[in-house]
C-alpha positions as CSV (number, residue, x, y, z in Angstrom):
1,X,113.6,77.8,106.0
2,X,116.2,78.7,104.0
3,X,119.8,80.2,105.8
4,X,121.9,82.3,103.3
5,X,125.4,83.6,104.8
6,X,127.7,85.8,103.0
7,X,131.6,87.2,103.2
8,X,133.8,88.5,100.6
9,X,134.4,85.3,98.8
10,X,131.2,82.9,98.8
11,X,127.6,82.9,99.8
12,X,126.2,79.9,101.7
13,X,123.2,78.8,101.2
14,X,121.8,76.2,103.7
15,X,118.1,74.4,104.8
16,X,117.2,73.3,108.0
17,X,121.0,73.5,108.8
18,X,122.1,71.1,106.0
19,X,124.8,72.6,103.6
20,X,122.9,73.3,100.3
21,X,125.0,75.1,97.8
22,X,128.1,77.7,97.8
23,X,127.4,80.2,94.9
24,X,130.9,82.0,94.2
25,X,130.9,85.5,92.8
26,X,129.7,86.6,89.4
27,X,128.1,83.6,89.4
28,X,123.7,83.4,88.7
29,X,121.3,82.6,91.5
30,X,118.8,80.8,89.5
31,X,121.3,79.3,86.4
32,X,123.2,77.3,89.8
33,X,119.7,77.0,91.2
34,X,121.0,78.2,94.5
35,X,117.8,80.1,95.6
36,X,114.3,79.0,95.2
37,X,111.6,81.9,92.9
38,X,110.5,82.8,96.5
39,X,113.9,84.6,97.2
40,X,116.2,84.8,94.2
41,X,119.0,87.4,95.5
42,X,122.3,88.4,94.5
43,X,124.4,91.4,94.3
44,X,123.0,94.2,92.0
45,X,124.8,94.0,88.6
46,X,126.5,90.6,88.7
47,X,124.3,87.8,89.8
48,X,120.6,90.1,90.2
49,X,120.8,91.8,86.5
50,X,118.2,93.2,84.0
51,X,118.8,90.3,82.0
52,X,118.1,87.8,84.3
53,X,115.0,89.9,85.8
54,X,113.3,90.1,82.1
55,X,114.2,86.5,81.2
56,X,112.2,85.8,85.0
57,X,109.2,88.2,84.1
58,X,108.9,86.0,80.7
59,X,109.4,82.5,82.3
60,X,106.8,83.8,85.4
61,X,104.3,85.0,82.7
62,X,104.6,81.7,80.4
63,X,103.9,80.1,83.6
64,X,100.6,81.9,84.6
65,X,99.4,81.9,81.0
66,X,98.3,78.0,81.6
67,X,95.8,78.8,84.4
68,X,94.4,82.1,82.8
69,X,93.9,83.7,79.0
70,X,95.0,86.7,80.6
71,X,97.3,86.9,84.0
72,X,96.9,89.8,86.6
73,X,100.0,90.6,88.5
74,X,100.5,93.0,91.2
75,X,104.3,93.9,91.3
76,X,105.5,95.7,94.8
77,X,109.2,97.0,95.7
78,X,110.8,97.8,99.3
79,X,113.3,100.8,99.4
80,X,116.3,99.7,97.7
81,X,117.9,101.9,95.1
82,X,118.5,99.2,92.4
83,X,114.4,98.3,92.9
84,X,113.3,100.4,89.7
85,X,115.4,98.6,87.3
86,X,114.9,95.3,88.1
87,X,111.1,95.9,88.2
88,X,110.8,97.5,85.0
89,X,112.9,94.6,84.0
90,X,110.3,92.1,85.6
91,X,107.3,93.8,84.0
92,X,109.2,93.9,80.8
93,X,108.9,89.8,81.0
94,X,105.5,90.1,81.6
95,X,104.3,92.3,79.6
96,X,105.9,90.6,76.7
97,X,104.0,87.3,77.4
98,X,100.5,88.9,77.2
99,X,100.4,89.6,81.3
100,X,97.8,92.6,82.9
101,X,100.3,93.7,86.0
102,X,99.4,96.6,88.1
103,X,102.8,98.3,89.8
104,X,101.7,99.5,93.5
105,X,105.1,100.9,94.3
106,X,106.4,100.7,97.5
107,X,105.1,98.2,100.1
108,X,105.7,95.8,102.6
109,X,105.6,91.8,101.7
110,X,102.8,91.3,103.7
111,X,100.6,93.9,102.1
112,X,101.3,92.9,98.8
113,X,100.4,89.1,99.9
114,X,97.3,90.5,101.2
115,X,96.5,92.2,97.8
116,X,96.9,89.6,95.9
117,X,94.6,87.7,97.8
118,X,91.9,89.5,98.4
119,X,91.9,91.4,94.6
120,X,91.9,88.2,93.2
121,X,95.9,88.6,91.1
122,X,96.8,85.4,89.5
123,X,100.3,86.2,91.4
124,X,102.4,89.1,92.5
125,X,105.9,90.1,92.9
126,X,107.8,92.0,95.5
127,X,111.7,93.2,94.7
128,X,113.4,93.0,97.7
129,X,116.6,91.3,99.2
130,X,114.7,91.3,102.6
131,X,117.7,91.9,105.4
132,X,120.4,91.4,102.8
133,X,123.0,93.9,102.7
134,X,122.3,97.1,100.7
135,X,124.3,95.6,97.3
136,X,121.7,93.0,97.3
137,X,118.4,92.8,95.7
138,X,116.1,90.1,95.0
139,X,112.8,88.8,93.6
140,X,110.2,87.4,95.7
141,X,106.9,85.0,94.1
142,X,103.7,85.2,95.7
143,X,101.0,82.9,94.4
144,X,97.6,83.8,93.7
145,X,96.8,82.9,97.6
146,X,98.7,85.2,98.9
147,X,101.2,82.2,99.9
148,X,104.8,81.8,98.5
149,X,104.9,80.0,95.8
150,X,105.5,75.7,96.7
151,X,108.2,73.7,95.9
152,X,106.4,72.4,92.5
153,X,105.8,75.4,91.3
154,X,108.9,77.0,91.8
155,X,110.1,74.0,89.4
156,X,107.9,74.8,86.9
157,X,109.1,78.2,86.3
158,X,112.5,76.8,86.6
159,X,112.2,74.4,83.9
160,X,110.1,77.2,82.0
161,X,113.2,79.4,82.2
162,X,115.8,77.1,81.0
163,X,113.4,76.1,77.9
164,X,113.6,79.3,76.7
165,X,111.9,77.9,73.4
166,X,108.4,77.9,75.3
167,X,108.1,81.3,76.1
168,X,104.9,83.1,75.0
169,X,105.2,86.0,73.3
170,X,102.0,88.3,73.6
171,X,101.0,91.8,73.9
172,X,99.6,93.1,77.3
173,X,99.1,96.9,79.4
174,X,100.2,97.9,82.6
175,X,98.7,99.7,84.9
176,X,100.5,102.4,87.7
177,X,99.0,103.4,90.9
């Protein structure tokens, strides 16, 4: 279980109370790989941006295309003000790799874990920072068990991101509840 403390300066990021990383303001959650694609979070507009949700939605969708010719994703937000933005910014990425996503709108983790499970989605996505202060938001990977996504295949989609030369570039519809 991942710990991550905050102040004014510095968040803290720490696992099974050994000191992991110290991400500094302004700085990116996933370029300093200081959360893992179960809980990327960072303050609205500096480390969580529409950039770095879009270039997600394409690594994510890259990803998904080598289990399926065509990737359903179910993509969830809690309450948060910032949630829109960043999930049209997700499905933008997905979209743009040749991904079927269905947007359910607001809902619990849990319920969209169950979803994915039982409709049979290759993976969904919840934006949500969780119990993070209100400037925070975050994206959240649920695999096509309804299960956070493990260790290895977090990595995948890590490496995926940084090669930005492997992307796929497809076309692909959405669907809104």
């Amino acid at each position: 279980c991942y710990e991550v403390r905050f102040d004014k300066k510095a968040v803290w990021i720490e696992y099974a109370g050994d000191f992991l990383w110290e991400l500094q303001p302004g700085e990116n959650a996933l370029e300093v790989r200081a959360v893992n694609l179960y809980g990327i979070r960072g303050v609205v507009n500096k480390d969580m941006t529409c950039e770095l949700a879009l270039d997600i939605g394409k690594a994510w969708g890259t990803y998904l295309h080598r289990f399926s010719s065509k990737p359903h994703v179910v993509i969830g937000t809690d309450a948060r003000l910032s949630n829109q933005m960043l999930k049209t910014s997700v499905i933008g990425g997905l979209l743009s790799t040749g991904c079927n996503v269905m947007d359910i709108g607001l809902v619990p983790t849990p319920a969209l874990q169950y979803v994915v499970k039982k409709k049979h989605f290759d993976s969904g996505i919840v934006i949500t920072a969780s119990h993070n202060p209100p400037e925070f938001n975050g994206i959240k990977g649920i695999d096509g068990d309804g299960t956070e996504f493990s260790k290895v295949t977090e990595e995948k989609i890590e490496s995926i991101f940084f090669n930005r030369e492997s992307w796929l570039y497809n076309i692909a519809l959405v669907n809104f509840t």
